[in-house]
C-alpha positions as semicolon CSV with decimal commas, in nm:
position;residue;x (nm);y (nm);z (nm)
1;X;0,000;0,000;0,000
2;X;0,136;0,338;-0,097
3;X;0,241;0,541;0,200
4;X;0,007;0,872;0,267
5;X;0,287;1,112;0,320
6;X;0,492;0,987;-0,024
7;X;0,198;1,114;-0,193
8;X;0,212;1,475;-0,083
9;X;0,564;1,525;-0,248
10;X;0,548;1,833;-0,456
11;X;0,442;1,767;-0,851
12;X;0,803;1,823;-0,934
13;X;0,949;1,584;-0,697
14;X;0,649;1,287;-0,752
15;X;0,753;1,337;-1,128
16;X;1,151;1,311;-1,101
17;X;1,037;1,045;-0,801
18;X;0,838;0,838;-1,119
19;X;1,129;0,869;-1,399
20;X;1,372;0,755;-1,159
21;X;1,191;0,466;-1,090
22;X;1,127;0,383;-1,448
23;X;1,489;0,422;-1,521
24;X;1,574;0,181;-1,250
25;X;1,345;-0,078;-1,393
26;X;1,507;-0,050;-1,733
27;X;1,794;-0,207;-1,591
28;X;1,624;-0,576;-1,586
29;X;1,380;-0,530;-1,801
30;X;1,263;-0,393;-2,194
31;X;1,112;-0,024;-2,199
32;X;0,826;-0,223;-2,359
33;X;0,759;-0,488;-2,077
34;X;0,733;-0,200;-1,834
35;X;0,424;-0,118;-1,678
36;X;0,249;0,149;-1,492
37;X;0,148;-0,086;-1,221
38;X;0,516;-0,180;-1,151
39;X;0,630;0,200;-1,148
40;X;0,343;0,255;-0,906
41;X;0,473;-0,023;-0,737
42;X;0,855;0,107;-0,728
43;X;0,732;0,469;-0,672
44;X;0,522;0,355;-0,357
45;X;0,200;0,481;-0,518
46;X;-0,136;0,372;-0,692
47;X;-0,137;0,397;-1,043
48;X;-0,407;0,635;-1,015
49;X;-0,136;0,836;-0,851
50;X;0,111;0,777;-1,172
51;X;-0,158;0,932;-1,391
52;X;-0,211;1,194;-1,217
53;X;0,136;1,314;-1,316
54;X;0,173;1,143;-1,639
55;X;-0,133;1,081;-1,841
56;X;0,030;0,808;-2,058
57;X;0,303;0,568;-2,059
58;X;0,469;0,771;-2,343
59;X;0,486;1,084;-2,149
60;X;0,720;0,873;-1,853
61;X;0,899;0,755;-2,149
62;X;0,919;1,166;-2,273
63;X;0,987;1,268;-1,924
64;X;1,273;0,999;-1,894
65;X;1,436;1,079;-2,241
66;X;1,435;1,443;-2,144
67;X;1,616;1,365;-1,809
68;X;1,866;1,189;-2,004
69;X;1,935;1,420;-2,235
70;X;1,956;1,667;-1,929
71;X;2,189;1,496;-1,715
72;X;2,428;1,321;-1,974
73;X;2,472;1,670;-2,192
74;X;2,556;1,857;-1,869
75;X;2,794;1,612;-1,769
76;X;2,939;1,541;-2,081
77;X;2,983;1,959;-2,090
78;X;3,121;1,994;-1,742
79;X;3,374;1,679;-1,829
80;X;3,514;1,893;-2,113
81;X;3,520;2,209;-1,994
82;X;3,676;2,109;-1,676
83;X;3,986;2,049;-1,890
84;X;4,312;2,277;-1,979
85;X;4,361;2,106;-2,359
86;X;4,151;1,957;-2,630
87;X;4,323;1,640;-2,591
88;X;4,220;1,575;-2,209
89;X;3,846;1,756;-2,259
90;X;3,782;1,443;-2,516
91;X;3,908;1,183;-2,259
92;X;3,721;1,343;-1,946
93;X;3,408;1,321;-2,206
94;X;3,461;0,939;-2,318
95;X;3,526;0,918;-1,902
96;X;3,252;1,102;-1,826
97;X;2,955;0,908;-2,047
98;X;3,093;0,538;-1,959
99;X;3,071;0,652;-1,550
100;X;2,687;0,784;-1,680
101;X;2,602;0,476;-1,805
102;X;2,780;0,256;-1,517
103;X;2,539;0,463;-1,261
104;X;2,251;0,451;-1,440
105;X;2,228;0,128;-1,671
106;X;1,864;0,111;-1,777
107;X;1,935;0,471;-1,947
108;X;2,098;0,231;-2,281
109;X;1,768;0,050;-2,326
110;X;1,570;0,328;-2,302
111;X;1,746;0,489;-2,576
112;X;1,780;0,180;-2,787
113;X;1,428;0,106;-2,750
114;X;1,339;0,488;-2,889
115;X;1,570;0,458;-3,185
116;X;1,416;0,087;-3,273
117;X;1,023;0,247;-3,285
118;X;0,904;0,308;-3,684
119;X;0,721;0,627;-3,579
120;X;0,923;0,927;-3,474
121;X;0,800;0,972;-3,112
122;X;0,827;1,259;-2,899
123;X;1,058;1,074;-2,687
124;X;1,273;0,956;-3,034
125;X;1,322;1,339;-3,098
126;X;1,449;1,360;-2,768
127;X;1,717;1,111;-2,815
128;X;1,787;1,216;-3,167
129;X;1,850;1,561;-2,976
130;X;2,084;1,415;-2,732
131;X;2,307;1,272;-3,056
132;X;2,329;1,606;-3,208
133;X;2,499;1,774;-2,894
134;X;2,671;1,550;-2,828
135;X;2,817;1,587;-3,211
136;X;2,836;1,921;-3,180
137;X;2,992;1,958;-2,855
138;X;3,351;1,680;-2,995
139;X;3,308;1,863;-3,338
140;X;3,443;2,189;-3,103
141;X;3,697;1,981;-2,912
142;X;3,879;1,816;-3,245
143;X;3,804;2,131;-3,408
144;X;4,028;2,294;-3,109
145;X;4,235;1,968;-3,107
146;X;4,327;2,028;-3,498
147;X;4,366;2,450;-3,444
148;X;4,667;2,304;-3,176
149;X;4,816;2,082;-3,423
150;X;4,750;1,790;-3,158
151;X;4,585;1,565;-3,449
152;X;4,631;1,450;-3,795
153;X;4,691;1,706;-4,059
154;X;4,306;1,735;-4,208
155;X;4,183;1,531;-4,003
156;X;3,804;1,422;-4,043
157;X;3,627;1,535;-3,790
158;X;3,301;1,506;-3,869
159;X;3,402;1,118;-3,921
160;X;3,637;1,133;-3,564
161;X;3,311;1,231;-3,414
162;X;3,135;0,887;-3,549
163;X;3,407;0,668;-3,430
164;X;3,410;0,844;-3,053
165;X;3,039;0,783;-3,038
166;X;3,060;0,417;-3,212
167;X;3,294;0,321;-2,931
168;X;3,063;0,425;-2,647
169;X;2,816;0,277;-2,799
170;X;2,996;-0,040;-2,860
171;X;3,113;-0,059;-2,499
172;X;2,746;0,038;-2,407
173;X;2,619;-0,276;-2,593
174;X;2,891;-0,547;-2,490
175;X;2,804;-0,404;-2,122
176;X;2,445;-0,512;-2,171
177;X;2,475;-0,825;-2,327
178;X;2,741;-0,919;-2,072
179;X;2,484;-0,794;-1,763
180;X;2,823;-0,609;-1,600
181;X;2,840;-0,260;-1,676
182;X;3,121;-0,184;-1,473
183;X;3,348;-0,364;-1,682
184;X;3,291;-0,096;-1,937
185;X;3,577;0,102;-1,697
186;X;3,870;-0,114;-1,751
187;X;3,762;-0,159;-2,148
188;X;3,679;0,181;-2,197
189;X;4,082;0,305;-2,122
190;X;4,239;0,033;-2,393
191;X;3,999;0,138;-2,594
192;X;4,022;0,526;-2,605
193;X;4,392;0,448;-2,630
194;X;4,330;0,312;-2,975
195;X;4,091;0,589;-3,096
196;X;4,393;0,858;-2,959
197;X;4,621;0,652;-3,227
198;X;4,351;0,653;-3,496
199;X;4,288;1,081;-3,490
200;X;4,714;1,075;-3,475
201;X;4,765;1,164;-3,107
202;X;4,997;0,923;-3,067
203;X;5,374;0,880;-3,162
């Protein structure tokens, strides 16, 4: 039975309160096979309760997406800005999105689920946003990174962007399949190593 008092969280609070939730249930289970009854349930609420904040499933699924795309873009941000050369910011932000995805692991099938739908959803958008800032924000570091004459000579960075996104991704996927995201850590450093040789930051 819900508790009384959990219900008289501010609208703000119930919300972020429900997306977490949903999030958190992502991590064992498909976006698809996710039900308002078991948010409810994880939340501490009736359903009735859910509705009142959301009036669909898709607008928890919007609410989530938009979180994401929140969170991850100011972290990825931060991560780079936080550093003194071009070089470093693109580590910190391969550091920073692996560490995102090790704390919150049902965030991968929420996007994967999105980009798999035929229609182009509200929540889709979202994550198609999420891919364009992301794009935008390493197209400024390499574009720094090739100003310093820390890269390849005309290098490609619209295609360097790709391959630094393709990796996460990559990582993202093998972490899923493998049930231990964690292990995307040690991985993730061999890895970057290997992109640093491909954009010629390496000897």
């Amino acid at each position: 039975m819900a508790d009384s008092n959990q219900t008289r969280l501010p609208t703000e609070e119930r919300q972020a309160a429900i997306v977490a939730a949903t999030l958190k249930l992502a991590i064992d289970a498909s976006p698809a096979q996710i039900t308002t009854a078991a948010i409810a349930e994880a939340v501490g609420v009736t359903q009735g309760a859910v509705f009142k904040h959301f009036p669909t499933k898709e607008a928890i699924w919007l609410a989530a997406m938009k979180w994401v795309r929140e969170q991850l873009l100011a972290s990825l941000t931060q991560a780079a800005e936080s550093q003194p050369s071009p070089m470093d910011a693109l580590g910190a932000v391969f550091r920073a999105h692996v560490d995102f995805v090790v704390r919150h692991p049902g965030v991968p099938r929420f996007i994967f689920h999105e980009l798999q739908q035929p229609s182009d959803s509200a929540a889709k958008q979202e994550v198609r946003g999420v891919l364009q800032a992301y794009r935008k924000l390493l197209l400024g570091i390499l574009k720094q990174a090739e100003r310093q004459n820390v890269v390849a000579p005309e290098l490609d960075r619209e295609a360097a962007a790709t391959l630094f996104v393709g990796i996460v991704q990559g990582l993202v996927m093998q972490a899923m399949l493998s049930g231990k995201p964690a292990l995307m850590r040690g991985q993730a450093e061999r890895v970057f190593a290997l992109y640093l040789r491909g954009i010629g930051d390496a000897p």
